[in-house]
C-alpha positions as CSV (number, residue, x, y, z in Angstrom):
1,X,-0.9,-7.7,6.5
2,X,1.6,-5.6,8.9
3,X,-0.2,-2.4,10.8
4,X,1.9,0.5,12.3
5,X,-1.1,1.4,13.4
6,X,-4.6,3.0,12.2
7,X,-4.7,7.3,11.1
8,X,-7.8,7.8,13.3
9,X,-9.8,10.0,10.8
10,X,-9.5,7.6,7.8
11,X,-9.0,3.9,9.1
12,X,-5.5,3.8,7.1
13,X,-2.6,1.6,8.4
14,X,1.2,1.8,7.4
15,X,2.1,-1.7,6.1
16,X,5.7,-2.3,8.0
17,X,7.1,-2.3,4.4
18,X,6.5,1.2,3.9
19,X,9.0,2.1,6.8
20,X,11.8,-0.7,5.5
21,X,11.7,0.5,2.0
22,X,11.8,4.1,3.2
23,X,15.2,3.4,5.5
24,X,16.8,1.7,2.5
25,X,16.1,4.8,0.5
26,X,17.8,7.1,3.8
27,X,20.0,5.2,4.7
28,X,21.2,2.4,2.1
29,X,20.9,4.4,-0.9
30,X,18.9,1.6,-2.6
31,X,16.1,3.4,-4.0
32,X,16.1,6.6,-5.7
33,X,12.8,7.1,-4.9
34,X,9.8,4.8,-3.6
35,X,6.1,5.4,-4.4
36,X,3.3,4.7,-2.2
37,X,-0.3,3.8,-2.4
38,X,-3.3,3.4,-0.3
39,X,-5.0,-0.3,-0.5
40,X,-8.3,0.1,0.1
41,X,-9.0,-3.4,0.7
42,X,-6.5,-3.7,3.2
43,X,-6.9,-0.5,4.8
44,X,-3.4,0.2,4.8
45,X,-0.7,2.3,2.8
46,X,1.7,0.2,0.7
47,X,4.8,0.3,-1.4
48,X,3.8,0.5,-4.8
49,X,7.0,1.0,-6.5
50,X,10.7,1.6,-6.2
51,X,13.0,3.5,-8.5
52,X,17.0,2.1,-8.5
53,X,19.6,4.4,-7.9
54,X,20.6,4.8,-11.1
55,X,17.2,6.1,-12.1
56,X,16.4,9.6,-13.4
57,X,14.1,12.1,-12.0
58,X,12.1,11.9,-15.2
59,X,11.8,8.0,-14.7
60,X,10.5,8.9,-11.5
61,X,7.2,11.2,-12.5
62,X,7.0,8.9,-15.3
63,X,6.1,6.7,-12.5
64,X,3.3,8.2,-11.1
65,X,-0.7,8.2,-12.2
66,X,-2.1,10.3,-14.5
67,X,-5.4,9.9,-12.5
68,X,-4.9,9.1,-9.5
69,X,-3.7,10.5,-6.0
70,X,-0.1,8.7,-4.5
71,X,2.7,9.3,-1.7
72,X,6.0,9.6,-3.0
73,X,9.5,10.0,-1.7
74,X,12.4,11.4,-3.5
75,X,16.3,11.1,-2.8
76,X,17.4,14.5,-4.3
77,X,21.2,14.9,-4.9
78,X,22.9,17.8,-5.6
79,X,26.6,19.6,-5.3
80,X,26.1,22.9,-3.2
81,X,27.5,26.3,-4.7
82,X,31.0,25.2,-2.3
83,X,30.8,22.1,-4.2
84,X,30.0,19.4,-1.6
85,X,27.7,16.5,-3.0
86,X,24.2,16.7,-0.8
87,X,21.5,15.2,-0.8
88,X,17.6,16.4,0.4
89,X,15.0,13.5,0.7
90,X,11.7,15.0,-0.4
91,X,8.1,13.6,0.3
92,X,5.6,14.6,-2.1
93,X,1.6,14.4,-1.9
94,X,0.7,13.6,-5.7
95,X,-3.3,14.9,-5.0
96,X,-5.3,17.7,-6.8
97,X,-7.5,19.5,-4.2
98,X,-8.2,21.6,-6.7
99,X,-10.5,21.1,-10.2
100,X,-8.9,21.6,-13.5
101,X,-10.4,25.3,-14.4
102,X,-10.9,27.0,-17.9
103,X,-11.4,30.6,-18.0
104,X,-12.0,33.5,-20.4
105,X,-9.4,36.0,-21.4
106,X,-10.4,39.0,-24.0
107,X,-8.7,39.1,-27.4
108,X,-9.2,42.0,-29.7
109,X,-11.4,39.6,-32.4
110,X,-12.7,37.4,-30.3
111,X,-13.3,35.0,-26.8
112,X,-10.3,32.5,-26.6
113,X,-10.7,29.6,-24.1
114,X,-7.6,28.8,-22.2
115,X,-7.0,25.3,-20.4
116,X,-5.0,27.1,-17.1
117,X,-3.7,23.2,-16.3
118,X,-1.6,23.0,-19.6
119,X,-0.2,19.5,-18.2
120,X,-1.9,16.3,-19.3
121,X,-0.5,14.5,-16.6
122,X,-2.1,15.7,-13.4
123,X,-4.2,14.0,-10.7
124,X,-7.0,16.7,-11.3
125,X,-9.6,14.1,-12.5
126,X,-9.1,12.0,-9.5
127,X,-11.4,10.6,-7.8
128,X,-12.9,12.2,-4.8
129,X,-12.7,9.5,-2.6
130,X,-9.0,8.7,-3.5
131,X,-8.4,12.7,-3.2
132,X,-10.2,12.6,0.7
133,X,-8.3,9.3,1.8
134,X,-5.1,10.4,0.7
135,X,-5.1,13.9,2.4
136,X,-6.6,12.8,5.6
137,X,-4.2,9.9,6.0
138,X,-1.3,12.1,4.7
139,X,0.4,13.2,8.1
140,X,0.0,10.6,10.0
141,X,1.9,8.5,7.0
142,X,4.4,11.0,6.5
143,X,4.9,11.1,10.5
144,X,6.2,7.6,10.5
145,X,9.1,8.5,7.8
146,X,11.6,9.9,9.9
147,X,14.3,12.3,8.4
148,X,12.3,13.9,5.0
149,X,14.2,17.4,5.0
150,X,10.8,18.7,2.5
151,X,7.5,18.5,1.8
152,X,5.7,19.6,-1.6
153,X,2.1,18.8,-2.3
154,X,1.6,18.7,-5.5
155,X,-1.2,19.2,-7.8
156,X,0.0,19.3,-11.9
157,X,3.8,18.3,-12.7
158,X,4.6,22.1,-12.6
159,X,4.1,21.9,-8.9
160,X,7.1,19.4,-8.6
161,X,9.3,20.4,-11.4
162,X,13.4,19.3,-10.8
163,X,13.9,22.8,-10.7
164,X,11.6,23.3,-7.6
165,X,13.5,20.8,-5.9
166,X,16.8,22.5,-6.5
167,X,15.2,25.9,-5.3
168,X,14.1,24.1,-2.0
169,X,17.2,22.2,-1.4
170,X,19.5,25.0,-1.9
């Protein structure tokens, strides 16, 4: 067990893996994306999964928990509207801060409930324990992955739609 060194507010260390499977994502073009958890045994931040480069973006949010709270980076290409091939590494906070919510809306005959989080796959029902050690420990984490161009937090699938990403890249 390999520590970068402990986030002071939650105890969480950065196994040395995190940071060699983040530069072959940068710089190699290994991964086409790498998702991270948080051990709570170990007290430290691990690689939980990496995506070839031949893998989709739908592969990728495939990957993640419907339940739970990850880290995630993303190796967004794109061709620019002067058609240059770029690329945009994203690092996304899969957490739900937020509860899922139902509300009322009138209707001429009668109440109709409406689920507002229309996604089944959302990190909403996470645990709040998860939820707290993932957004305390999320900066200092992020801070020891040089070179991410963007940073979405998201909480449903909406949040971190392929079309958001082109909207932020461009």
């Amino acid at each position: 067990m390999s520590f970068r060194g402990l986030n002071a507010s939650s105890g969480m260390g950065v196994a040395d893996h995190c940071k060699a499977t983040y530069l072959e994502l940068q710089r190699k073009k290994v991964h086409r994306y790498v998702i991270f958890k948080i051990d709570e045994k170990k007290k430290e931040v691990v690689v939980e999964k990496t995506g070839g480069p031949a893998e989709s973006y739908d592969d990728f949010t495939a990957s993640l928990p419907e339940n739970d709270c990850r880290y995630a980076i993303y190796d967004f290409d794109f061709v620019t509207s002067e058609n240059c091939q770029k690329s945009k590494i994203f690092f996304i906070a899969w957490a739900n801060h937020v509860s899922m919510t139902t509300t009322a809306k009138p209707c001429p005959q009668k109440m109709e409930l409406v689920n507002q989080n229309l996604s089944t796959k959302s990190p909403s029902v996470s645990r709040i324990r998860a939820k707290m050690l993932y957004a305390t420990s999320k900066d200092r984490f992020r801070r020891e992955l040089e070179g991410i161009h963007y940073e979405i937090q998201a909480t449903d699938p909406t949040e971190m739609d392929l079309e958001v990403l082109r909207e932020r890249a461009n």
